[in-house]
C-alpha positions as CSV (number, residue, x, y, z in Angstrom):
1,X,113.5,98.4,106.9
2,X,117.3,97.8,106.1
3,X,119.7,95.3,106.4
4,X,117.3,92.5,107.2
5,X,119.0,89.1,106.9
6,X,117.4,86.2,104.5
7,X,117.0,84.5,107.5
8,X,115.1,87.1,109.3
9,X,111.4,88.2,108.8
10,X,108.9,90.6,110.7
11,X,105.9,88.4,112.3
12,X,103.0,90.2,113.2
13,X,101.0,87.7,115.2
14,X,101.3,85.6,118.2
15,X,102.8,87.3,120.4
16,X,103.1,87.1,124.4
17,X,104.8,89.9,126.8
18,X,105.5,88.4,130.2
19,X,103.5,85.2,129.7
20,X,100.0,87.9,128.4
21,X,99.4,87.9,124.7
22,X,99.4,91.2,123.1
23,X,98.6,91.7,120.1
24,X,100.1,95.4,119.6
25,X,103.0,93.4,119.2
26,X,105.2,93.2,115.7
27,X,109.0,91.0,115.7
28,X,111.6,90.5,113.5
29,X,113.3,87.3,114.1
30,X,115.8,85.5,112.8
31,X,115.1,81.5,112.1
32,X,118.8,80.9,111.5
33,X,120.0,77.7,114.1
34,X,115.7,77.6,115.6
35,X,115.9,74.6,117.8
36,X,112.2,74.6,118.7
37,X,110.1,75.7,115.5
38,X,107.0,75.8,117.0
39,X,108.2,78.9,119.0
40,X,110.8,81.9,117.2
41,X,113.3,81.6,120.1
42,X,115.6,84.5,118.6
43,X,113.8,87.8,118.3
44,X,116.0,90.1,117.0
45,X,113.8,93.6,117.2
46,X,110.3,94.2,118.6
47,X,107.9,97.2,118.4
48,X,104.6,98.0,119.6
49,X,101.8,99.2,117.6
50,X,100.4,102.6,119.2
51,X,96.9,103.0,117.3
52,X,96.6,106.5,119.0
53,X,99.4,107.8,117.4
54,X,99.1,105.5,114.3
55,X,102.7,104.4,114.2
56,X,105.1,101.3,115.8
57,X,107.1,102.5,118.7
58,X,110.4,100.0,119.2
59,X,110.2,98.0,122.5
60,X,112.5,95.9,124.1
61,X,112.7,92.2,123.4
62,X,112.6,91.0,127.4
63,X,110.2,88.7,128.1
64,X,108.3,88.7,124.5
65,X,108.1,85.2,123.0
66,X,106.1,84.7,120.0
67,X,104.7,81.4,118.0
68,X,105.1,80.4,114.8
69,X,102.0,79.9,112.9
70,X,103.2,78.2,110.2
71,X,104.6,75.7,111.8
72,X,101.1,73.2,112.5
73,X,100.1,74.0,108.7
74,X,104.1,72.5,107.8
75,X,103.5,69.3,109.6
């Protein structure tokens, strides 16, 4: 992947679409100005990962939200 940001890295965890976890679902996100670290507020790309086809298919951001599981270890 280009031009990815030092601030920005691709989360493969955690993930929710519409409030149901899913987890097909892979993020970049930036952590840049993250108010709420628990939680990666700004999600920058998102993609899903289709095991039939054996390859991530880009979806679209709305209403994914995804947890940071770092964050409990860090406190």
């Amino acid at each position: 992947m280009r031009n990815i940001k030092k601030t920005q890295f691709l989360s493969f965890a955690y993930c929710s679409k519409d409030g149901k976890f899913d987890g097909q679902i892979a993020v970049l996100v930036d952590t840049i100005n993250n108010a709420h670290p628990a939680n990666f507020e700004q999600i920058v790309k998102a993609w899903n990962a289709n095991e039939s086809l054996e390859k991530f298919e880009e979806i679209s951001i709305e209403g994914i939200t995804c947890e940071n599981s770092d964050f409990s270890a860090i406190q």
